[in-house]
C-alpha positions in Angstrom: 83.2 71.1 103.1 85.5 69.0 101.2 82.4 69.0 98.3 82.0 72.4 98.5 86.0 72.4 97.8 85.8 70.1 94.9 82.8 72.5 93.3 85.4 75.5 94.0 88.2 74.3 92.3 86.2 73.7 89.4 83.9 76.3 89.4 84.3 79.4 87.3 85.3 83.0 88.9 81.8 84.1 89.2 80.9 81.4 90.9 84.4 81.4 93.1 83.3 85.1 94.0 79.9 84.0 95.1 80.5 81.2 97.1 81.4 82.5 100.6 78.9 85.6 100.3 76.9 84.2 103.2 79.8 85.1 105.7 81.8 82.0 108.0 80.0 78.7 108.8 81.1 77.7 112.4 82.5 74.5 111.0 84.9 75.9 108.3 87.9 76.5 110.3 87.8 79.6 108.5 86.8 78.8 104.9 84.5 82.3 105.3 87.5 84.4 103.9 86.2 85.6 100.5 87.1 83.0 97.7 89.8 84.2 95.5 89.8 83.1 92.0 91.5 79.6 91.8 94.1 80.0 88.9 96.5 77.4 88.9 97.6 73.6 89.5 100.7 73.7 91.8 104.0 73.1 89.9 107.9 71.9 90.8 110.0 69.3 89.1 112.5 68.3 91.4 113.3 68.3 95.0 116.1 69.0 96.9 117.2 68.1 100.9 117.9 71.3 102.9 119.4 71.1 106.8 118.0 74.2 108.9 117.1 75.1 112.7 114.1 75.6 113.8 111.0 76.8 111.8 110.0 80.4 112.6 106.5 82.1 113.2 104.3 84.4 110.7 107.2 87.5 110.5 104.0 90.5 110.7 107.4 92.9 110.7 108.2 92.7 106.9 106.8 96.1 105.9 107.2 98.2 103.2 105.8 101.7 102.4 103.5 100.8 105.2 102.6 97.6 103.8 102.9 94.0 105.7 103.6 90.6 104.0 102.9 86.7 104.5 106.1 85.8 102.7 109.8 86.2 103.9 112.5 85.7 101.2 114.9 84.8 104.2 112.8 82.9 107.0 110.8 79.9 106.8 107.4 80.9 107.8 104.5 79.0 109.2 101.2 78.6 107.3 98.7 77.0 109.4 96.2 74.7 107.1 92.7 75.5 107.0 91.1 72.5 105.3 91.8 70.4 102.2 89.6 68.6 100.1 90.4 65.8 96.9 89.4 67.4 93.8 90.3 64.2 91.4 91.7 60.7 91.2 95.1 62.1 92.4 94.7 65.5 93.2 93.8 67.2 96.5 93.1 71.1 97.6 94.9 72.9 100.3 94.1 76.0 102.0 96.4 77.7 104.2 96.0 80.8 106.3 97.8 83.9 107.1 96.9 87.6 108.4 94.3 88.9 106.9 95.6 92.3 107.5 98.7 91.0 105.3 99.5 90.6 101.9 100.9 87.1 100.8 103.8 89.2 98.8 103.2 87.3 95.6 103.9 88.9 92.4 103.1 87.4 88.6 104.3 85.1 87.8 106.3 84.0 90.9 106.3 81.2 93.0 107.8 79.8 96.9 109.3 77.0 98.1 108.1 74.5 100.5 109.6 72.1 102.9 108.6 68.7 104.7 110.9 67.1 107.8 112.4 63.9 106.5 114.6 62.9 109.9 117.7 63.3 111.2 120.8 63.1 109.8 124.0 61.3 111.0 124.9 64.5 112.9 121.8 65.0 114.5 120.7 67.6 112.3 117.2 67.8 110.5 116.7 66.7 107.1 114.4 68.4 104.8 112.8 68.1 101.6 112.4 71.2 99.3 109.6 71.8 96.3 108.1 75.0 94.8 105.0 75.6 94.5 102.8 78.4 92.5 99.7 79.2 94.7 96.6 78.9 93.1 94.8 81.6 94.0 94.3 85.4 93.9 97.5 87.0 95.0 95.9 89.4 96.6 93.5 87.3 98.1 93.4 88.4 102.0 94.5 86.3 104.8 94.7 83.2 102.5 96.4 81.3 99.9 95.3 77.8 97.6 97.6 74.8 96.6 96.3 72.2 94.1 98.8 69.7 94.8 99.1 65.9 92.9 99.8 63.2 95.4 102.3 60.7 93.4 102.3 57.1 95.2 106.7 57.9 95.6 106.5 61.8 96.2 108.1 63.0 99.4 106.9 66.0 99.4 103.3 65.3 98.3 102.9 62.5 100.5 103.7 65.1 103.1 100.8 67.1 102.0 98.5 64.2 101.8 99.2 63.6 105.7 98.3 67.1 106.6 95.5 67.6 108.9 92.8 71.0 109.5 95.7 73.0 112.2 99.1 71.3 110.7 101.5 73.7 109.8 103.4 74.3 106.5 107.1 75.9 106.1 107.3 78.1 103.7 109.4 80.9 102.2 109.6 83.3 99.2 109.0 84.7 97.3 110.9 83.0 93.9 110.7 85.7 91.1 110.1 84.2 87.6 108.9 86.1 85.1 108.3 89.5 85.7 104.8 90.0 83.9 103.2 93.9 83.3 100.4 94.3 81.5 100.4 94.4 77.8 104.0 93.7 77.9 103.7 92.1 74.8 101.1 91.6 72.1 100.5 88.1 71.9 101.7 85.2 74.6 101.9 81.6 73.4 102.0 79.0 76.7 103.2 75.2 76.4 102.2 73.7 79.8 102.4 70.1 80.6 100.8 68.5 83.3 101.6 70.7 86.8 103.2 73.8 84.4 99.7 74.5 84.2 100.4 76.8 87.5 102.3 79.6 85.8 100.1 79.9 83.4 97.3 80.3 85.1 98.8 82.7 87.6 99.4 84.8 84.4 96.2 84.3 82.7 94.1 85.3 86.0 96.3 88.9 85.9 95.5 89.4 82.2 91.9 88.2 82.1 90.8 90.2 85.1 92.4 93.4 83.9 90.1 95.2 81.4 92.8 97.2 80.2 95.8 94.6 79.5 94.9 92.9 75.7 97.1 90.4 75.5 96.0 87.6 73.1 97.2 84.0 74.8 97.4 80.9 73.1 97.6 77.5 75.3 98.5 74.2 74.0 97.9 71.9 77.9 99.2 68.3 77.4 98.2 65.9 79.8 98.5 62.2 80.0 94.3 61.7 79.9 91.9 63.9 79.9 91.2 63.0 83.8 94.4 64.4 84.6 93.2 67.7 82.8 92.9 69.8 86.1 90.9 72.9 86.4 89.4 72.1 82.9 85.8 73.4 83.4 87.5 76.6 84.5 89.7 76.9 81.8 86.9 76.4 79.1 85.2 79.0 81.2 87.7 81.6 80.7 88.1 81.2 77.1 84.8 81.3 76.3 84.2 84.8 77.9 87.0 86.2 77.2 88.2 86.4 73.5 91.5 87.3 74.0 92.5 83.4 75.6 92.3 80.5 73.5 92.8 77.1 74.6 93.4 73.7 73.1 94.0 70.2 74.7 96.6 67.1 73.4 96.5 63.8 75.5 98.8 60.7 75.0 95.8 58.5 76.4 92.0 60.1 74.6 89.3 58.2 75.5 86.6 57.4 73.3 84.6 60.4 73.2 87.6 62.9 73.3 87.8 65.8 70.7 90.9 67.2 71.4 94.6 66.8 70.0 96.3 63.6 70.4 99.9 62.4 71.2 102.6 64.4 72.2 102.9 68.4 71.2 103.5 68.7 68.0 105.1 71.2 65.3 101.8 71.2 63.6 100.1 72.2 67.0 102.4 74.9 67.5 101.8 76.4 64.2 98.4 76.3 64.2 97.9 76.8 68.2 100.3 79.5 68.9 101.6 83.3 68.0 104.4 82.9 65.0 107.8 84.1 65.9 107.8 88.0 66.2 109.0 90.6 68.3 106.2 91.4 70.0 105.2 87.6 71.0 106.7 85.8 73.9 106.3 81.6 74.2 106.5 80.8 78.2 107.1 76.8 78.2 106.5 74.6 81.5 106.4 70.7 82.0 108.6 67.5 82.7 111.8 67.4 82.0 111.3 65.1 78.5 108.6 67.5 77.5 110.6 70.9 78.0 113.4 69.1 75.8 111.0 68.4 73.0 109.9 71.5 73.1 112.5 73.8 73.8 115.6 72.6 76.1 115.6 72.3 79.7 117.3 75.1 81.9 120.4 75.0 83.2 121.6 72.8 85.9 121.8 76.7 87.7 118.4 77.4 86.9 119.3 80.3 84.2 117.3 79.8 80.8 119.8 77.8 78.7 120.0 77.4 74.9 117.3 77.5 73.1 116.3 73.8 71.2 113.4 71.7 70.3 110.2 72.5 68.3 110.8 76.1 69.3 114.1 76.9 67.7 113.2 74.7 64.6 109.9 77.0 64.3 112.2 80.1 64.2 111.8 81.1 67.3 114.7 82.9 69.4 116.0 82.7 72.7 114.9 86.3 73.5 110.7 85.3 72.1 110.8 82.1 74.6 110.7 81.8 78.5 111.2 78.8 80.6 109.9 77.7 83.6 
């Protein structure tokens, strides 16, 4: 299993839609759900510690115009984990499941946010540590969602991941509206991602590329450390190549000896040459590290809202109302 999950998270959509056409193996803990299309490396920034009671069950009363969902904006809900399976040198694959007869409640491009018990506090009370995450699959794959989640040797929260076993249990609740994407909203859609603000941009690439009638052009510029960190590559290079409309181009800080892509940190040059020029009809969605979305553009607020627009971006010519953050 955790090979076949490796090949998955790799592999392109074709392939994803193939590989469970045999029906359930007795030994999948339900890995027989039809694979969804996996679009996107889980993403968050910072954590936060949140004191609640206890967690709640799946809510199946949510409904709306008939319709149930996974996700509860106001409860923590539990998402029992299917299997997981490492997919690189840092980097492991989560499944966790839900009512089929549900929908997760995900819209593009939105994300939820998770929790992991950290103890007590001095008044007795538990301790908890918040992240959001950006599933990485189909939203409206049935009775499942995918996180591709980097274990870092001093994260809280991934470390909590990493201890998760096949029946553990994982808090959640959303969803965390982002940017509202329609189709063909806009002619032409530049992305900056750096390492794990891939997932955004991938939940928004899936929606555009598997819609025959949205035409958005999309440019991505994906700067990684190395290219082992590049997750989801093969897919990516997939994508692009059969679909004419999504062009993608790589930068590193570290190449190795045979690599062909950019170099060094992103770069006006790469922007001007990589992306949509400033115009009405183009939108630049930005997502990385802090240093990174500085560079580039200017954090967010300490309150989340957008900010001022700085960086490479404004000195382009770009405006606040062509550029979205992260």
């Amino acid at each position: 299993m955790a090979l076949l999950l490796r090949r998955l998270a790799k592999a392109a959509p074709v392939a994803l839609n193939n590989a469970f056409k045999d029906g359930p193996k007795s030994n999948t803990g339900g890995f027989g759900l039809p694979f969804g299309v996996i679009a996107a490396l889980s993403g968050g920034i910072s954590y936060y510690y949140y004191s609640s009671p206890n967690m709640v069950q799946l809510d199946h009363s949510n409904e709306e115009a008939g319709e149930k969902f996974a996700l509860n904006p106001d409860k923590w809900v539990e998402f029992k984990l299917l299997e997981s399976a490492r997919v690189s040198h840092n980097t492991k694959l989560f499944r966790f499941s839900f009512d089929p007869t549900a929908k997760l409640g995900l819209n593009v491009a939105s994300c939820f946010y998770t929790r992991a018990p950290q103890g007590q506090d001095d008044e007795g009370k538990m301790q908890y540590v918040l992240r959001p995450y950006t599933p990485i699959s189909d939203p409206d794959a049935k009775g499942y969602f995918d996180l591709l989640i980097k274990i870092y040797p001093d994260g809280k929260m991934s470390q909590y991941f990493a201890s998760l076993k096949p029946g553990d249990v994982l808090d959640v609740k959303g969803p965390i509206q982002k940017l509202k994407y329609t189709p063909n909203m806009k002619k032409n859609i530049g992305m900056i991602a750096g390492g794990s603000g891939i997932t955004p941009m991938l939940q928004i690439i899936d929606a555009i590329v598997k819609n025959p009638d949205d035409t958005t052009q999309v440019s991505l510029i994906y700067a990684n450390v190395s290219p082992d960190d590049i997750l989801l590559k093969e897919k990516l290079d997939t994508l692009a190549t059969s679909h004419p409309n999504l062009k993608v181009f790589y930068t590193v800080d570290n190449p190795s000896k045979n690599w062909r892509g950019g170099k060094g940190f992103v770069s006006k040059d790469m922007v001007m040459k990589g992306l949509p020029g400033p115009a009405e009809d183009t939108l630049v969605v930005v997502c990385g590290p802090p240093g990174m979305m500085k560079h580039i553009s200017g954090d967010k607020n300490k309150d989340r809202t957008q900010g001022e627009l700085s960086g490479l971006l404004k000195q382009l010519g770009y405006t606040e109302q062509m550029v979205f953050k992260f």
